[in-house]
C-alpha positions in Angstrom: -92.2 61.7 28.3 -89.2 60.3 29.7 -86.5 58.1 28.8 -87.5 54.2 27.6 -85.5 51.9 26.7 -86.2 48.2 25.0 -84.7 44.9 24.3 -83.9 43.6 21.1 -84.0 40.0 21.8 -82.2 38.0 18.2 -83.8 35.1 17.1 -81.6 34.3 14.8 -79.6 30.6 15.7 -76.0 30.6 14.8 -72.2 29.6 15.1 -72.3 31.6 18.1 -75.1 30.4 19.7 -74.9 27.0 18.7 -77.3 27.1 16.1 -80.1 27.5 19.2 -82.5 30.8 18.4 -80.7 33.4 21.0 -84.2 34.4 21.9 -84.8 31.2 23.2 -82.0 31.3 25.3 -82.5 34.5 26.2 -86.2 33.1 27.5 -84.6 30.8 29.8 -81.3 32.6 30.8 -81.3 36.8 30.6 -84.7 37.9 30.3 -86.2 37.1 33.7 -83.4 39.1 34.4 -83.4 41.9 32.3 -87.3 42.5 31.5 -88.0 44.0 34.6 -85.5 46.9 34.0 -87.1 47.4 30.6 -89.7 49.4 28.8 -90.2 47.5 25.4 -89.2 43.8 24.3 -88.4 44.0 20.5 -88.5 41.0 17.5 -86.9 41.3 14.1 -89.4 40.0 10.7 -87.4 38.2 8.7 -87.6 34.8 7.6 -84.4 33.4 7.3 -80.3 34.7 8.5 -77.7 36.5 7.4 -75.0 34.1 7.1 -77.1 30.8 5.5 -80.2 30.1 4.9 -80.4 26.5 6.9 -79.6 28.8 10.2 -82.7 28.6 12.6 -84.3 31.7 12.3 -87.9 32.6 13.9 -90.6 33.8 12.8 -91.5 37.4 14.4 -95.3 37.6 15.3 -94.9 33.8 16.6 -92.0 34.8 18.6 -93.6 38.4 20.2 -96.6 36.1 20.9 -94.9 33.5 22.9 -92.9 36.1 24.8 -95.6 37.9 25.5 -97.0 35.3 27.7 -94.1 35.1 29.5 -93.6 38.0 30.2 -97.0 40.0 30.7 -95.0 43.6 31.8 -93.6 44.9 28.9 -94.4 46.3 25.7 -94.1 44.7 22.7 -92.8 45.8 18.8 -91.5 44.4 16.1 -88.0 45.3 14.5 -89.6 46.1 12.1 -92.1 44.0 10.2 -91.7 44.4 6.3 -95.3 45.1 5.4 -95.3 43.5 2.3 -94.7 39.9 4.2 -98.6 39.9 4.9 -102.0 41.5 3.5 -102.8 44.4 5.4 -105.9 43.4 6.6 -104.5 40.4 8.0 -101.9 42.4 9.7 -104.9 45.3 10.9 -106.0 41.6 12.4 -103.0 39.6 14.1 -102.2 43.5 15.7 -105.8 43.7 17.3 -105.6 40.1 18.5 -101.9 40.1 19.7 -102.9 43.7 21.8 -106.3 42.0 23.2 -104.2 38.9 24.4 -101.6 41.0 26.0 -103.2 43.9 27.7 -102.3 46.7 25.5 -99.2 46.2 25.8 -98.5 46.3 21.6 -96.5 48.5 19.4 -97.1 47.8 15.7 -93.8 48.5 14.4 -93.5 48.3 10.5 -91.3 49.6 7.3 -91.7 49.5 3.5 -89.1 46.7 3.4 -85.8 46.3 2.2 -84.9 42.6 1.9 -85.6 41.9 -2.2 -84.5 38.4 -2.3 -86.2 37.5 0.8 -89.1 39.0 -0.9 -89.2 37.1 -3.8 -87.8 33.8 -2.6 -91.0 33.8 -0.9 -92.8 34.6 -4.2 -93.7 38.5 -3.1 -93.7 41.6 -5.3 -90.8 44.0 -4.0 -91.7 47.5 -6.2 -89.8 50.3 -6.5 -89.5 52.7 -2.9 -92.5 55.2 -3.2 -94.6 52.4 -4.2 -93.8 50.7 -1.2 -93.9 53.0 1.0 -97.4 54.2 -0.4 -98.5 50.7 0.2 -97.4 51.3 3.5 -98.8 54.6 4.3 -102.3 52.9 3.3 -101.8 50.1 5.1 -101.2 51.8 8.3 -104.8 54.0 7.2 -106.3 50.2 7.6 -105.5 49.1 10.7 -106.3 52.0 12.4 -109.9 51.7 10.6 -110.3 48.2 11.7 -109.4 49.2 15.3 -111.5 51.5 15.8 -114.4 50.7 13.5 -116.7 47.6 13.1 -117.0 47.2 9.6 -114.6 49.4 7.7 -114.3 50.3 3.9 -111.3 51.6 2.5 -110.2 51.7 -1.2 -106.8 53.4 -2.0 -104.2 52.6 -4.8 -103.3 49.5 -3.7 -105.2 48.4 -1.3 -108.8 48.4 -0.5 -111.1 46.4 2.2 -115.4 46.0 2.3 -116.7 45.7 5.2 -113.5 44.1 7.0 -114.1 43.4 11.0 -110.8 42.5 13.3 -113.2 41.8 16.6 -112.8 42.6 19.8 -112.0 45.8 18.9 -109.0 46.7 21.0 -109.3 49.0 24.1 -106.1 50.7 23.6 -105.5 51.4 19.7 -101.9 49.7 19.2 -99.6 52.3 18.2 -97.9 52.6 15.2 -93.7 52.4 15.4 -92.3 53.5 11.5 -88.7 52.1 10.6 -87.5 54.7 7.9 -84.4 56.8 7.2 -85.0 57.8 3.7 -85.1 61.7 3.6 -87.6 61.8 0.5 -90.3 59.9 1.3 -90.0 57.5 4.7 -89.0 60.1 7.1 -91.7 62.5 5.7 -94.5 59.1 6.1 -93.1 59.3 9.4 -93.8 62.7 10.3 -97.2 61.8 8.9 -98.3 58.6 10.6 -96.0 57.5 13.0 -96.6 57.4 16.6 -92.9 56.5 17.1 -89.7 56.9 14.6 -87.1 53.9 15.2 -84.1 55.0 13.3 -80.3 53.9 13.3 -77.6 55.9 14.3 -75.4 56.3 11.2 -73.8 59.5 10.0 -72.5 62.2 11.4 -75.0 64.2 14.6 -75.8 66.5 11.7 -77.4 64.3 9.7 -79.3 62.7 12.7 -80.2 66.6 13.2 -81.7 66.7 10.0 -83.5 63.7 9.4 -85.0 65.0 13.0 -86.0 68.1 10.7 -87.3 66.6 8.3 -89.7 64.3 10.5 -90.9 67.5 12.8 -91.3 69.3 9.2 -93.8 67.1 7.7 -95.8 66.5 11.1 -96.6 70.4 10.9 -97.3 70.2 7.5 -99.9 67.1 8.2 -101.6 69.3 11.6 -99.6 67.3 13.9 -97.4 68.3 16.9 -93.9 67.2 16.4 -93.5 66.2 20.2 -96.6 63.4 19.5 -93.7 60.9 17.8 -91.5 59.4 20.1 -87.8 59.2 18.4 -86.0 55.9 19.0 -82.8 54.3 18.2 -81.5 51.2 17.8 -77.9 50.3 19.9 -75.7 47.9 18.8 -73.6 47.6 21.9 -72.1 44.9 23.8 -73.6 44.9 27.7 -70.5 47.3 29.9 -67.9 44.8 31.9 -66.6 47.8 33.9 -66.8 51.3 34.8 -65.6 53.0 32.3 -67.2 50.6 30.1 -70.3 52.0 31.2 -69.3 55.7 31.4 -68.3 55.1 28.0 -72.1 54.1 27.0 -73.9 56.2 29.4 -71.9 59.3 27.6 -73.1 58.1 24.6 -76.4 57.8 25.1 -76.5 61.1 26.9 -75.5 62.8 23.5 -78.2 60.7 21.5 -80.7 62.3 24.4 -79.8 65.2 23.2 -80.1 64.6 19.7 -84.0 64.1 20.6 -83.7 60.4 21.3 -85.9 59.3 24.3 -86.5 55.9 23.7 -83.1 53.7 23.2 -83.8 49.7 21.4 -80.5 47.8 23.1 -79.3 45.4 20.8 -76.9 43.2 22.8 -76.1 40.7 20.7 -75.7 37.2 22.5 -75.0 37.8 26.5 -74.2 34.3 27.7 -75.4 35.8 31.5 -77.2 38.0 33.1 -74.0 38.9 34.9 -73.5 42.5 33.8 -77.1 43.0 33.2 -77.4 44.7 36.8 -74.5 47.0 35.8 -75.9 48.8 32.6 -79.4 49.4 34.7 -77.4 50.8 37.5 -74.9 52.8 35.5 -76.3 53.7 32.5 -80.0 53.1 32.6 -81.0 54.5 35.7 -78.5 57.5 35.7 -79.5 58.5 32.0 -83.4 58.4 33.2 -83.2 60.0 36.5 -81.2 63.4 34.5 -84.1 63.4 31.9 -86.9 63.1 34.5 
């Protein structure tokens, strides 16, 4: 597989963007730009911001819907949903729908959750890390039974369905994007179950090295092939003004390729054009893809 890279489109409303969603903006002002250029269209799962809680702030699988039916050539994932923000046979169920509607086109991208007073604002039980990441290990076991089955059973430790149906079936079984970086027990979930890693880059190279380890390690010990996950990263990088601007990020990402990166999640922030769009596909994009052909 080759290089990919996605959009992380904000839709968080703030100072900055006048209090206007940036992914709506971005809807009417970058995207028709950029999306053509891109691999993957990405959505954060929160339900309110950072900075105060009156901040407009969208909600994720809404969002991904409506831009998937504006723009019906990319692929779609969430940044990452927090599982525990919906039962998981109601997730198994939006999933199936969302990749019906749009093709195949749908990534389910998903993590244990970090966001405790979100969590509980919104009257939700936050427990302790292995417990939710064992929630989240057997939710990902039900949605791929209710994709590919018509009436599935499943009981586990905390979760269990009789008989639960998510018709149509989907053609193409969505697959399943992990958001971890703990060493003990999400990167080892990942090496597990995940079709795709999405990771961020902090530390040193070595610890990227080993959390790669540690991944490739516990796909071996589960029968899998380590090459069958797709690492990604998320980049928090402003769009390049110059040349060197973009040498600068093209010699970056060139390093993170070969760290074992291959699929790149381009957070840049709040572009007020598409102006320098055209200059990070020509300088850094397309270079970066055409030496890791």
């Amino acid at each position: 597989m080759g290089i990919r890279f996605g959009w992380l489109s904000p839709v968080i409303g703030n100072s900055g963007s006048d209090y206007r969603p940036i992914a709506m903006y971005q809807q009417d002002h970058i995207l028709p730009t950029a999306l053509p250029h891109f691999d993957s269209l990405w959505i954060a799962d929160h339900f309110y911001g950072f900075d105060a809680k009156t901040d407009p702030f969208l909600e994720g699988w809404t969002t991904l819907t409506w831009l998937a039916a504006k723009f019906p050539n990319v692929m779609l994932c969430h940044h990452v949903l927090g599982h525990g923000y919906r039962p998981p046979a109601l997730t198994a169920k939006m999933a199936a729908t969302l990749q019906t509607l749009s093709g195949g086109r749908f990534i389910l991208g998903i993590g244990a959750g970090w966001r405790e007073k979100e969590y509980l604002a919104y009257g939700y039980d936050f427990p302790k890390p292995s417990v939710r990441f064992g929630q989240l290990e057997e939710l990902i076991q039900i949605c791929r039974l209710m994709w590919t089955e018509p009436e599935p059973n499943f009981r586990g430790k905390y979760f269990s369905i009789e008989g639960a149906s998510a018709p149509p079936l989907p053609e193409v079984v969505p697959p399943v994007c992990i958001g971890a970086s703990g060493e003990q027990i999400g990167l080892p979930l990942v090496g597990r179950q995940a079709d795709m890693w999405n990771g961020f880059p902090k530390g040193s190279d070595d610890d990227w090295r080993r959390k790669v380890d540690i991944v490739h390690t516990a796909a071996v010990g589960a029968g899998r092939r380590p090459s069958d996950i797709e690492i990604s990263q998320t980049i928090e990088h402003a769009l390049p003004e110059s040349d060197a601007e973009s040498a600068e990020l093209l010699e970056l990402l060139a390093r993170k390729v070969e760290l074992g990166v291959r699929h790149f999640v381009m957070d840049f922030g709040h572009p007020k054009t598409p102006e320098h769009v055209g200059r990070f596909v020509e300088q850094v994009m397309q270079p970066l893809k055409a030496a890791n052909a």
